[in-house]
BAPA-677454 format. One record per residue (C-alpha): residue in three letters; residue number from 0; x, y, z. Coordinates in Angstrom, 2 decimals. Layout:
BAPA-677454
(pt ALA, NUM, (X, Y, Z))
...
end
This chain:
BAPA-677454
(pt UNK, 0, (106.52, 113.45, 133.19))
(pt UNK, 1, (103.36, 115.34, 132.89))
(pt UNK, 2, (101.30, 112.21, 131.86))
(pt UNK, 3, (103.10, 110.01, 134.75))
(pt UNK, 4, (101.76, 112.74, 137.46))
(pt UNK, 5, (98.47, 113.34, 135.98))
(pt UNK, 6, (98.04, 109.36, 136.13))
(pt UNK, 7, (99.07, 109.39, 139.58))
(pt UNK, 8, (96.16, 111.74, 140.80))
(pt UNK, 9, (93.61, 109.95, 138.81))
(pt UNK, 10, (94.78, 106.26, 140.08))
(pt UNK, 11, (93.56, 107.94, 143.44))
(pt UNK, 12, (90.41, 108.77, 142.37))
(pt UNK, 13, (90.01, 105.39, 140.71))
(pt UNK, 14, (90.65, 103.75, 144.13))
(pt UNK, 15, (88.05, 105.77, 145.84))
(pt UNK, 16, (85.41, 105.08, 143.14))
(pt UNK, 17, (86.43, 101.51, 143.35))
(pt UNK, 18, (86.67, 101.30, 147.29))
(pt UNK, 19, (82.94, 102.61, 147.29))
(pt UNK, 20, (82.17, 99.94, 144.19))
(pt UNK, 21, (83.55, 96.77, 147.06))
(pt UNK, 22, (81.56, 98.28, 149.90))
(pt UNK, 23, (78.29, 98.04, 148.24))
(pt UNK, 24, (78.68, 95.29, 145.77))
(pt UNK, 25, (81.36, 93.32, 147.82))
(pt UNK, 26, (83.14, 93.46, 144.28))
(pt UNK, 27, (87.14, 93.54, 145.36))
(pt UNK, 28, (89.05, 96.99, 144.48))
(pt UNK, 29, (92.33, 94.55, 144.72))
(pt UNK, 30, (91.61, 92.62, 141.83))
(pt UNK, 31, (90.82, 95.88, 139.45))
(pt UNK, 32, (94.00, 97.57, 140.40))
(pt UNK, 33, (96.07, 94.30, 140.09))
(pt UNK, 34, (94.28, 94.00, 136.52))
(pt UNK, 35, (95.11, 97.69, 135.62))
(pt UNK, 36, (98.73, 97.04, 136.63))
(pt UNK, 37, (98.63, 94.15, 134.10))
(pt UNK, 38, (97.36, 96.18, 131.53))
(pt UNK, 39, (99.90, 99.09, 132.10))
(pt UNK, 40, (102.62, 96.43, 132.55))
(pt UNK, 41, (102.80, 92.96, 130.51))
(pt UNK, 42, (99.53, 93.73, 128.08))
(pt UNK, 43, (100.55, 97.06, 126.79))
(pt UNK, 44, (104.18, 97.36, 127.63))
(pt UNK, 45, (103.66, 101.10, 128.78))
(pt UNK, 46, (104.98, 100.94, 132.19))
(pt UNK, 47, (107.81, 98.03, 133.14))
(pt UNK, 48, (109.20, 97.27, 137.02))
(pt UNK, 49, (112.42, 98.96, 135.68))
(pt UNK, 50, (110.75, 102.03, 135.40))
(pt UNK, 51, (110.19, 102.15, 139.32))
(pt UNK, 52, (113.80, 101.13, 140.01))
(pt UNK, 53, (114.28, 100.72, 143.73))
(pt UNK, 54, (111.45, 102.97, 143.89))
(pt UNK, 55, (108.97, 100.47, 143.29))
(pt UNK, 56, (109.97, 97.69, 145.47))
(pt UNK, 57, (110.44, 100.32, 148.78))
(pt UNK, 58, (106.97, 101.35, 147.62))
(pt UNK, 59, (105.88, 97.85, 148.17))
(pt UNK, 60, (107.81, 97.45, 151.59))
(pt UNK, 61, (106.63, 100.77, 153.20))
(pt UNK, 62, (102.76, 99.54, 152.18))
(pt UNK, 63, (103.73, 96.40, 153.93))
(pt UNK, 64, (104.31, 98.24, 156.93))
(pt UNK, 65, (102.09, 100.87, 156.90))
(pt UNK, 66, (99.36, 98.25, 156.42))
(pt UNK, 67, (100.47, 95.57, 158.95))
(pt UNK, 68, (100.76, 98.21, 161.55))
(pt UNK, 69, (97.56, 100.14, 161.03))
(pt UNK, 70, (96.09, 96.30, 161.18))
(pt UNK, 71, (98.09, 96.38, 164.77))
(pt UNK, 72, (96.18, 99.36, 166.25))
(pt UNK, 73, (92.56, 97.83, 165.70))
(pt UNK, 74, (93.39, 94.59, 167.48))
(pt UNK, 75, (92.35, 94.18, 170.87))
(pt UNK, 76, (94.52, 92.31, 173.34))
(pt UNK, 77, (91.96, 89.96, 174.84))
(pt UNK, 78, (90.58, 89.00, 171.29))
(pt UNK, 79, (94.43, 88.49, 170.27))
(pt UNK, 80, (94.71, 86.30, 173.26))
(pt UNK, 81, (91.54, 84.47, 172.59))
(pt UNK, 82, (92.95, 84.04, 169.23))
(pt UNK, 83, (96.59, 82.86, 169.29))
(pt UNK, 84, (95.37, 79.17, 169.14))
(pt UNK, 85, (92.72, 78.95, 166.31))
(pt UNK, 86, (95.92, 81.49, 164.56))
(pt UNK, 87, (98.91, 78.65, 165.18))
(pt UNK, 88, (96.49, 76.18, 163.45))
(pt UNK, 89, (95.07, 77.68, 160.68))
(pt UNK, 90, (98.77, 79.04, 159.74))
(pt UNK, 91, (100.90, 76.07, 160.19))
(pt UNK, 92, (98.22, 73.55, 158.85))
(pt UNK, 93, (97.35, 76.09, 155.45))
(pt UNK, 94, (101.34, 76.59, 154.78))
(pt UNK, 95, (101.87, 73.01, 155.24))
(pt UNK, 96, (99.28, 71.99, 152.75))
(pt UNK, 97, (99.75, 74.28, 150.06))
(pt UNK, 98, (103.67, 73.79, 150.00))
(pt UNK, 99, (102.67, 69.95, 149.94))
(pt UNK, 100, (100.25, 70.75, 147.07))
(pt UNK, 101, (102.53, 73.30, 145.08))
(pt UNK, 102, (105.98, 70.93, 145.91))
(pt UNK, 103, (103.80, 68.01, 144.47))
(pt UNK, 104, (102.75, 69.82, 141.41))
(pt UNK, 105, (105.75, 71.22, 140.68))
(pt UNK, 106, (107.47, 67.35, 140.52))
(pt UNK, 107, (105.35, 65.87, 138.70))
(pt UNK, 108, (103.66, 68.96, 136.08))
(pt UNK, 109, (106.83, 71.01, 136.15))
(pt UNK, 110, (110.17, 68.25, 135.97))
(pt UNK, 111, (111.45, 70.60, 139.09))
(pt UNK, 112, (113.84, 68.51, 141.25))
(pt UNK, 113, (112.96, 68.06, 144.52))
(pt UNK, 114, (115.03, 71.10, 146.26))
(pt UNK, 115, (113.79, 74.04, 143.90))
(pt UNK, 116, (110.22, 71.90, 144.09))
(pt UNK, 117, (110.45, 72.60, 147.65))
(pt UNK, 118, (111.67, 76.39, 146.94))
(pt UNK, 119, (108.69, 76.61, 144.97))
(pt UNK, 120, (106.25, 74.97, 147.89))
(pt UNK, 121, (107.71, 77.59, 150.53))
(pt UNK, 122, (107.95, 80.67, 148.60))
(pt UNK, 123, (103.59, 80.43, 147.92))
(pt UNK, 124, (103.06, 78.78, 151.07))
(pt UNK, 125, (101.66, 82.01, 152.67))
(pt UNK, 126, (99.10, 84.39, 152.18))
(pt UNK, 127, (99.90, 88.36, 151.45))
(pt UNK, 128, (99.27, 90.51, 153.88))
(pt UNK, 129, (99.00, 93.28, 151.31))
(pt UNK, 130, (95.70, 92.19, 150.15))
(pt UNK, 131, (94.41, 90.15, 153.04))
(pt UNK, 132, (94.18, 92.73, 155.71))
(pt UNK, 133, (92.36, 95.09, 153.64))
(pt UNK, 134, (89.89, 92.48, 152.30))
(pt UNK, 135, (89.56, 91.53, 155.56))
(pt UNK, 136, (88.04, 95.54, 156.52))
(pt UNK, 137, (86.56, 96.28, 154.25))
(pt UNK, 138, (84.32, 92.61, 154.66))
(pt UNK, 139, (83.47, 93.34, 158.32))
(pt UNK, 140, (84.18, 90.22, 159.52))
(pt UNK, 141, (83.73, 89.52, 163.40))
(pt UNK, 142, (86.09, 90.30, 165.56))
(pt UNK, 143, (87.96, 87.06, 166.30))
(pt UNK, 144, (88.15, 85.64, 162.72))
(pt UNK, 145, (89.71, 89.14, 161.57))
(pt UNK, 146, (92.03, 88.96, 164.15))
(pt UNK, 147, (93.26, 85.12, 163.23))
(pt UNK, 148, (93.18, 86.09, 158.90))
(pt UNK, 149, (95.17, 89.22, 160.00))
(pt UNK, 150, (98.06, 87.59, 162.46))
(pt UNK, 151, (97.84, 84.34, 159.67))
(pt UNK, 152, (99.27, 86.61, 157.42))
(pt UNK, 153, (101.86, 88.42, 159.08))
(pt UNK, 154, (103.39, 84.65, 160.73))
(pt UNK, 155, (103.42, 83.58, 157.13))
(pt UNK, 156, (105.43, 85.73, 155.71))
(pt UNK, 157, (107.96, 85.13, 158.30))
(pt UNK, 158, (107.91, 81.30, 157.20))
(pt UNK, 159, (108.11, 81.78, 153.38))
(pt UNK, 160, (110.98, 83.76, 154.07))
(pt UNK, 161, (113.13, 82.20, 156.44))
(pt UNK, 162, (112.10, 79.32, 154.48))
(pt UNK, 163, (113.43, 80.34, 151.23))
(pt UNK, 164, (116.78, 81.29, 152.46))
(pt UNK, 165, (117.19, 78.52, 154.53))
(pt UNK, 166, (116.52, 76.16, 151.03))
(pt UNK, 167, (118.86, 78.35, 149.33))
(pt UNK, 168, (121.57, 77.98, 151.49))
(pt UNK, 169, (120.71, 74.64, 151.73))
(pt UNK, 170, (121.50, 74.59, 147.63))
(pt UNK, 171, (124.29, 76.13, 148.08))
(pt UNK, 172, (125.92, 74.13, 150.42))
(pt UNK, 173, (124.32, 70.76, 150.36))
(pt UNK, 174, (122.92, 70.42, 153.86))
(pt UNK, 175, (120.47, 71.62, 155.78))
(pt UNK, 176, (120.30, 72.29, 159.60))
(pt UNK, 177, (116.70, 71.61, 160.56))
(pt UNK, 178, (116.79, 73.17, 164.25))
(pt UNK, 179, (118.71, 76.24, 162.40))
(pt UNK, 180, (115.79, 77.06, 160.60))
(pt UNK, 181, (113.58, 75.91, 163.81))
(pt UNK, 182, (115.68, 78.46, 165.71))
(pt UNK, 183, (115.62, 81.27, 163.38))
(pt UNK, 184, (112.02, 80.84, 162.86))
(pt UNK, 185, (111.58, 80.81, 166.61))
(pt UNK, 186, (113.89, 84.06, 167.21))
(pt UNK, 187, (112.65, 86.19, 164.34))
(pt UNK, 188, (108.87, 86.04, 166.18))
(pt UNK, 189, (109.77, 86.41, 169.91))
(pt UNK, 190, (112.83, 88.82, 169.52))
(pt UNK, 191, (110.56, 91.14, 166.57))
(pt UNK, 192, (107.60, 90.62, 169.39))
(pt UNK, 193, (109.67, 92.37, 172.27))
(pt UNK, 194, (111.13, 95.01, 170.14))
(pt UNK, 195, (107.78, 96.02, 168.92))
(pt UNK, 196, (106.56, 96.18, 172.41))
(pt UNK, 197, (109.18, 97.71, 173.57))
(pt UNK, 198, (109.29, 100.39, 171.17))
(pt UNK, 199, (105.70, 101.00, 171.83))
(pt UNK, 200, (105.92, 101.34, 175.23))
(pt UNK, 201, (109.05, 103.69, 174.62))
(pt UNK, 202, (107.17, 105.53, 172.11))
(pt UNK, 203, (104.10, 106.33, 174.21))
(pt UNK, 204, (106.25, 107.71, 176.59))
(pt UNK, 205, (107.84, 110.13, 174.40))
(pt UNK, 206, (104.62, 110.94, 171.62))
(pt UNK, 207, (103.11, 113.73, 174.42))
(pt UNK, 208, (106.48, 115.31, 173.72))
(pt UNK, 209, (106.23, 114.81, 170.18))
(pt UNK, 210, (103.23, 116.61, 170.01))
(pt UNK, 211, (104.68, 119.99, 170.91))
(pt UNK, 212, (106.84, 120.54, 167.67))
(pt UNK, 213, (104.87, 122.01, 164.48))
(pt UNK, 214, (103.70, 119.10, 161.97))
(pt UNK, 215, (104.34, 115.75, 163.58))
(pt UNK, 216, (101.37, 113.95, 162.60))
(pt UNK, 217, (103.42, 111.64, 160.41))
(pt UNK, 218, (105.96, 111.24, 163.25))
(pt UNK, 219, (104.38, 108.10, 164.19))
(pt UNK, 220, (104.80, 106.40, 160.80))
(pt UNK, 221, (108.30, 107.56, 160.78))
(pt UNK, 222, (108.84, 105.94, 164.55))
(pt UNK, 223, (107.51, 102.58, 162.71))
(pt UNK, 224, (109.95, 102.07, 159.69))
(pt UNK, 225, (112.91, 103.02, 162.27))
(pt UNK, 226, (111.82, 100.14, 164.18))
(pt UNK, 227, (110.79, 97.70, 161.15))
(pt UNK, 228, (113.95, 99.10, 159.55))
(pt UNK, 229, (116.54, 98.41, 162.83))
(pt UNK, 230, (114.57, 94.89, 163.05))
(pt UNK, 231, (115.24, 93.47, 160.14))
(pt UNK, 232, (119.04, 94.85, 160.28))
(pt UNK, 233, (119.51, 92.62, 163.43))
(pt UNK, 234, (118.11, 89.68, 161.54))
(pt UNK, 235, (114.62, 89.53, 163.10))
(pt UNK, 236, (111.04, 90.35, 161.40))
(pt UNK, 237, (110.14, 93.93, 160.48))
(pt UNK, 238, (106.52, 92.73, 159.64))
(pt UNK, 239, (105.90, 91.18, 163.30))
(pt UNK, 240, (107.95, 94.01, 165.07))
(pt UNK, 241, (105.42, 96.53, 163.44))
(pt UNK, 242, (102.03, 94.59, 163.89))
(pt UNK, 243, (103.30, 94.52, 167.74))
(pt UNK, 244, (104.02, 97.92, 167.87))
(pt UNK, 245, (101.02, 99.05, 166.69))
(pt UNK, 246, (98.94, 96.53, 169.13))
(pt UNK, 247, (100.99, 98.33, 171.76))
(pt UNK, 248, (100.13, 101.83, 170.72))
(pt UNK, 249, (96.62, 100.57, 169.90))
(pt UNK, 250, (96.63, 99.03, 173.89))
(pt UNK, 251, (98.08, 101.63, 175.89))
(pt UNK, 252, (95.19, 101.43, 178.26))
(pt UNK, 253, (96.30, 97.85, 179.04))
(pt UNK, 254, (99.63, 98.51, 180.43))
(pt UNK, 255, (99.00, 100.08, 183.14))
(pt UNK, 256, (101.80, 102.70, 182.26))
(pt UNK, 257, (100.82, 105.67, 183.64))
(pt UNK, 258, (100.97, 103.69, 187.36))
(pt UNK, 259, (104.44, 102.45, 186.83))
(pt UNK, 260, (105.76, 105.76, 185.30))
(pt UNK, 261, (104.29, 107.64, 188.57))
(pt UNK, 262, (102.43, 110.94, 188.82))
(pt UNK, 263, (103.96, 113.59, 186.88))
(pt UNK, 264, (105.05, 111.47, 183.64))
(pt UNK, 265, (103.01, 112.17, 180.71))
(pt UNK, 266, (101.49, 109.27, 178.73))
(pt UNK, 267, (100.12, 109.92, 175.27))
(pt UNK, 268, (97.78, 107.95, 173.47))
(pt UNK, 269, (97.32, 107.65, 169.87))
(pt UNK, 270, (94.62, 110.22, 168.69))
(pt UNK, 271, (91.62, 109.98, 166.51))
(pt UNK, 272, (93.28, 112.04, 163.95))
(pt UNK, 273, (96.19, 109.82, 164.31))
(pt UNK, 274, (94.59, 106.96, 163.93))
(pt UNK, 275, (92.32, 108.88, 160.59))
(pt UNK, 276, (95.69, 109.58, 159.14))
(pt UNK, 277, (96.99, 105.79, 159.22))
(pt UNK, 278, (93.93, 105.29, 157.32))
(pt UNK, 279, (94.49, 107.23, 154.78))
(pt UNK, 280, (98.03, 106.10, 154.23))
(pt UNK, 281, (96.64, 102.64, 153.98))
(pt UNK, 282, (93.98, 103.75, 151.35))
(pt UNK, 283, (97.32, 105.49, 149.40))
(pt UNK, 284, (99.77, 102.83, 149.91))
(pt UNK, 285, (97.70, 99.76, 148.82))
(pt UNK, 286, (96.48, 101.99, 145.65))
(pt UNK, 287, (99.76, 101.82, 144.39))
(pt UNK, 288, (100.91, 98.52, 145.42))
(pt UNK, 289, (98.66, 96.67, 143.71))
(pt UNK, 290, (98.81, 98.39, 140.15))
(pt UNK, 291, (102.59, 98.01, 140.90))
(pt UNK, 292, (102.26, 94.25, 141.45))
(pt UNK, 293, (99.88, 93.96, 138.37))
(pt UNK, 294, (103.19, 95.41, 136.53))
(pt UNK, 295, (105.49, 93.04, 137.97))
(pt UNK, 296, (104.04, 90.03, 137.04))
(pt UNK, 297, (105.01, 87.86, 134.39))
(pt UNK, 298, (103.36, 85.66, 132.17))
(pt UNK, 299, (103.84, 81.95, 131.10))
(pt UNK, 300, (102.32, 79.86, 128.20))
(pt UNK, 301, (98.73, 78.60, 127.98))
(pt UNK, 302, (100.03, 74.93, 129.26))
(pt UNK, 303, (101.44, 76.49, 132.22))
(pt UNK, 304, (98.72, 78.75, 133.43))
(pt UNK, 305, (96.14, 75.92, 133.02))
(pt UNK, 306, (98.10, 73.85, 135.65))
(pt UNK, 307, (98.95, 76.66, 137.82))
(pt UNK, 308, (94.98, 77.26, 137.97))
(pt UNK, 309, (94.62, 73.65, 139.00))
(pt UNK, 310, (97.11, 73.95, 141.45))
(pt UNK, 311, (95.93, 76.94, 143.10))
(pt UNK, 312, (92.07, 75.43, 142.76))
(pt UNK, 313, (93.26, 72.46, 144.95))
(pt UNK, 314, (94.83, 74.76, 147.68))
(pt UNK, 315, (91.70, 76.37, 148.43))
(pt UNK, 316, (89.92, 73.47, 148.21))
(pt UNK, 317, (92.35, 72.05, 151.43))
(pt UNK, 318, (92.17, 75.44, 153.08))
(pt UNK, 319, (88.18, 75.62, 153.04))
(pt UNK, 320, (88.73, 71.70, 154.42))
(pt UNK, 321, (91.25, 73.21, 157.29))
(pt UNK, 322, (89.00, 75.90, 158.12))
(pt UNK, 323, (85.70, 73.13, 158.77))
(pt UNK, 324, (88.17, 71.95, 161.36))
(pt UNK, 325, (89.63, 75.29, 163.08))
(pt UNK, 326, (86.71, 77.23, 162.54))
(pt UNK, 327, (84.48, 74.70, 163.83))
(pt UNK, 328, (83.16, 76.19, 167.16))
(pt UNK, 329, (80.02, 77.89, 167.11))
(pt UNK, 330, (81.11, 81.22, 167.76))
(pt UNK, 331, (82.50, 81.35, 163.75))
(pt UNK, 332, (79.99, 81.77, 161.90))
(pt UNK, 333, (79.11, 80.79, 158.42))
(pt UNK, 334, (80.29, 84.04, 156.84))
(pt UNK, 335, (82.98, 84.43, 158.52))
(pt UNK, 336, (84.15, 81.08, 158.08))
(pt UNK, 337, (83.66, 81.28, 154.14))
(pt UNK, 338, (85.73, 84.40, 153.70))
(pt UNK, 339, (88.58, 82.68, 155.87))
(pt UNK, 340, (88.81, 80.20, 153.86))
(pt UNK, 341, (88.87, 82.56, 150.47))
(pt UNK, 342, (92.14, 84.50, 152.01))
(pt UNK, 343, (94.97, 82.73, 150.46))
(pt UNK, 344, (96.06, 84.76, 147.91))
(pt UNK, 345, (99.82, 85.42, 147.30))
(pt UNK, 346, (101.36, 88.85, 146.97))
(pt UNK, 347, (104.36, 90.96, 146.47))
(pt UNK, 348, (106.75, 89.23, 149.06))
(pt UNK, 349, (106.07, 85.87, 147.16))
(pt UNK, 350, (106.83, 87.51, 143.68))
(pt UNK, 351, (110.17, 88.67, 144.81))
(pt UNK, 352, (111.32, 85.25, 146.73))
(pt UNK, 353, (110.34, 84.12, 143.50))
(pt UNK, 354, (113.07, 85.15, 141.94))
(pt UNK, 355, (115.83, 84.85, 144.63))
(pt UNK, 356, (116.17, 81.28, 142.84))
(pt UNK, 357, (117.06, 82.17, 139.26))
(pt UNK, 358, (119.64, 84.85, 140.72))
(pt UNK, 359, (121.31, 82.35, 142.47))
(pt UNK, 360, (121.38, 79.81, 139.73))
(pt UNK, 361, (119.49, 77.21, 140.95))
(pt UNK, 362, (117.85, 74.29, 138.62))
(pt UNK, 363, (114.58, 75.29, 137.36))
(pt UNK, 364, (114.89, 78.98, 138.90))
(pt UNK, 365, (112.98, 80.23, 135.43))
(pt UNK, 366, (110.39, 78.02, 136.44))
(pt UNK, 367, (109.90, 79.08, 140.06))
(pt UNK, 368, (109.72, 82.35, 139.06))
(pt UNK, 369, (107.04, 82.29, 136.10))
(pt UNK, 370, (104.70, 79.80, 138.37))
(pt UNK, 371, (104.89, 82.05, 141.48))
(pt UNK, 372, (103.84, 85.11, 139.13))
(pt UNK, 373, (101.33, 83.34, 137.97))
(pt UNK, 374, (100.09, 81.89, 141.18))
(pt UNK, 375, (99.82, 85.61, 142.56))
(pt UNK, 376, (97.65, 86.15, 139.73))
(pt UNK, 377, (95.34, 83.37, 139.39))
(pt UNK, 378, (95.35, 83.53, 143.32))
(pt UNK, 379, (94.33, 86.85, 144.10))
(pt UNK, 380, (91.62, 86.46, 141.07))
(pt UNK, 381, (90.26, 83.77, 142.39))
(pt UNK, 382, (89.65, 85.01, 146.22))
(pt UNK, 383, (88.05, 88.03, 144.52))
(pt UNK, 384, (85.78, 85.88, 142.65))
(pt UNK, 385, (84.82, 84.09, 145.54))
(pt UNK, 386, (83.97, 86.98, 147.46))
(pt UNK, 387, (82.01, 87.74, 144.99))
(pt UNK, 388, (79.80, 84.86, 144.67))
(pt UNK, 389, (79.55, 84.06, 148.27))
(pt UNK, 390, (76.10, 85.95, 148.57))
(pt UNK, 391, (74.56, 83.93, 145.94))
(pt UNK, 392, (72.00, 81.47, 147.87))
(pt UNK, 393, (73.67, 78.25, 145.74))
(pt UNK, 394, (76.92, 79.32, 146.73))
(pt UNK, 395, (76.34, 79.82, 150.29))
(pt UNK, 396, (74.37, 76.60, 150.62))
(pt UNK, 397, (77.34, 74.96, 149.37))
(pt UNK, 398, (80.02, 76.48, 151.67))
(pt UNK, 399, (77.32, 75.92, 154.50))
(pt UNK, 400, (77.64, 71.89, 153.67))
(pt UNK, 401, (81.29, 71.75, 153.03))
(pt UNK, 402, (82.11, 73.65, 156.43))
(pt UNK, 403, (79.30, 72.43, 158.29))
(pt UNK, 404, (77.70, 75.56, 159.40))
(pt UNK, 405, (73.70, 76.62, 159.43))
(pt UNK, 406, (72.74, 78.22, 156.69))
(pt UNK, 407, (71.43, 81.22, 158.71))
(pt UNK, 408, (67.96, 82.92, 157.39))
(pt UNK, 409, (67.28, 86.14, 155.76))
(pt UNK, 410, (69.69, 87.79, 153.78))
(pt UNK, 411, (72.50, 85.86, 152.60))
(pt UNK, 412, (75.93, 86.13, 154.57))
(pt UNK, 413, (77.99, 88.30, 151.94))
(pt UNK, 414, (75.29, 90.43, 151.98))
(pt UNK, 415, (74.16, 91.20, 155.57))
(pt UNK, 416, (74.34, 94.00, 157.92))
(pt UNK, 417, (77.51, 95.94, 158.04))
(pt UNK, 418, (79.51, 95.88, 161.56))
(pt UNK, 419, (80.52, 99.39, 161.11))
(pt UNK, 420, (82.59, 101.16, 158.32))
(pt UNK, 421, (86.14, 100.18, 160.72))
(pt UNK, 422, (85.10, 96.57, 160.55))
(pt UNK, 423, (86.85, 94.82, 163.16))
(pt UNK, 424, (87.96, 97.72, 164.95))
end
């Protein structure tokens, strides 16, 4: 016990030594704390997922939250607005082509049929949220192009997971109902959308009350897994419902509230120390979520991992040829587009409807599973490496060709001027 708390306290420092590492060599923290999980986990055999029990998966779901809601409180309305079409194009044409791509592979390298194929397609047709957003921070990006990687994200999940089931039950019963899914799809946005506005809106009303009891700064947080946690019970998505609620609470000036309420009805904002606390639960949160996925991963055999590299190699190749087209007006520039089209890495959520397969006895389940780890892996490695590279002048003059953007003088793009140490806030 002694050893387990000592190497929680030093996992922290770790983080902030490596946080500090990314900001000044744009080296990724993500992909050291990933790699530490695998050494705790499959290389040494000291730490295993069972060790967490449901801890470690709740873990996972609260960073999730915590993450995609802080995300929510930096994003302003009018860029949101500005950004909801490059967003629906960048998502639905990236998850299209790498469940083509992975569906494909997993035919013809893999001998999957084509239903758990398809399973396979879906479940790493999105990119993790988990290790997006705080890539996307801690890179400064503009803006607009933050706001479209971080909303990509969130909508994704929603598809690889309404997707999954939707195959699965499709397995199960041998039919599928197309404008089911459509519909389900359709509902889990708008409906988690208006209850995350609504419990905003609700919440600002009732936070200047709040205020008056003794230690309620983590109140807040509390408010926002109630509402991810009632979502999802009414068959909607958490994620969405607590990106919108924090877009509310990060927007209260945009309501107009205080007019509708009338004089005498107090409306409280979110404070800087709020908003400094969030922050810090962030910085916690995705500490231990990514040495906890590092542990949960699983590894294949040398044939298997050489494919799955191929695989993954292609899909970023398509997404950097997506992003030439949605990223093509001159208000993206080079950098920015470059690191959009480095953030498709899988996560957590794709590791667990990884397995949902193999528990319910479909064909090839084993499979699904032990590519999808491995596509995490490989994944997440390779959009650190790229973000690595990218200020190297060879490497920029090549994404400069293949996305059609001016090569812009003076330092190289990884390696400008910061916007600020919020980023896109």
């Amino acid at each position: 016990m002694s050893t387990t708390v000592m190497f929680i306290g030093l996992t922290v420092f770790v983080a902030h030594f490596l946080a500090l590492v990314f900001r000044r060599t744009q080296v990724p923290d993500v992909l050291v704390l990933v790699l530490a999980g695998i050494v705790l986990g499959p290389v040494t055999g000291l730490v295993t997922p069972a060790d967490f029990g449901k801890v470690g998966p709740i873990i996972a779901t609260i960073a999730l939250v915590v993450i995609l809601f802080e995300s929510g409180t930096a994003l302003d309305v009018d860029t949101l607005q500005r950004s909801l079409g490059t967003t629906g194009a960048l998502t639905i044409g990236s998850f299209v082509l790498t469940a083509a791509v992975v569906t494909a592979t997993g035919i013809a390298a893999f001998g999957l049929e084509p239903l758990p194929a398809l399973m396979l397609g879906v479940t790493l047709g999105g990119t993790a949220s988990a290790v997006v957003i705080p890539m996307v921070a801690t890179l400064r990006l503009a803006v607009k192009p933050a706001t479209v990687l971080v909303l990509e994200s969130a909508l994704t999940d929603v598809l690889c997971i309404v997707g999954v089931f939707a195959l699965l039950q499709w397995a199960a019963e041998g039919q599928l109902d197309a404008g089911r899914v459509a519909g389900a799809v359709l509902a889990a946005l708008v409906f988690a959308v208006v209850i995350g506005i609504a419990g905003g809106i609700g919440w600002l009303f009732v936070l200047g009350r709040v205020r008056g009891f003794p230690n309620t700064i983590s109140s807040t947080l509390a408010y926002v897994f109630i509402v991810y946690g009632l979502t999802e019970y009414v068959g909607f998505s958490g994620a969405i419902a607590a990106l919108s609620l924090g877009v509310t609470l990060g927007n209260v000036h945009r309501f107009g509230l205080e007019r509708i309420a009338g004089r005498g009805t107090r409306i409280e904002a979110l404070s800087a120390e709020d908003l400094n606390f969030f922050r810090e639960a962030v910085f916690l949160l995705k500490t231990y979520f990514f040495v906890y996925l590092g542990i949960s991963i699983r590894f294949a055999d040398a044939d298997v991992a050489l494919v799955v590299v191929a695989m993954i190699v292609v899909v970023f190749v398509l997404r950097t040829l997506l992003v030439r087209v949605v990223f093509r007006a001159p208000e993206f520039g080079l950098r920015d587009a470059a690191v959009a089209s480095m953030m498709a890495p899988k996560g957590l959520a794709a590791a667990v409807l990884a397995t949902l397969p193999l528990e319910q006895g479909v064909p090839g389940g084993e499979t699904i599973r032990d590519v999808a780890y491995l596509a995490v892996l490989i994944s997440i490695a390779l959009t650190a490496l790229l973000v690595v590279v990218l200020p190297w002048s060879p490497v920029t003059r090549l994404y400069g060709a293949v996305l059609g953007k001016p090569v812009p003088s003076g330092p190289a793009p990884g390696a400008g001027p910061a916007q600020g140490d919020d980023g896109a806030r």
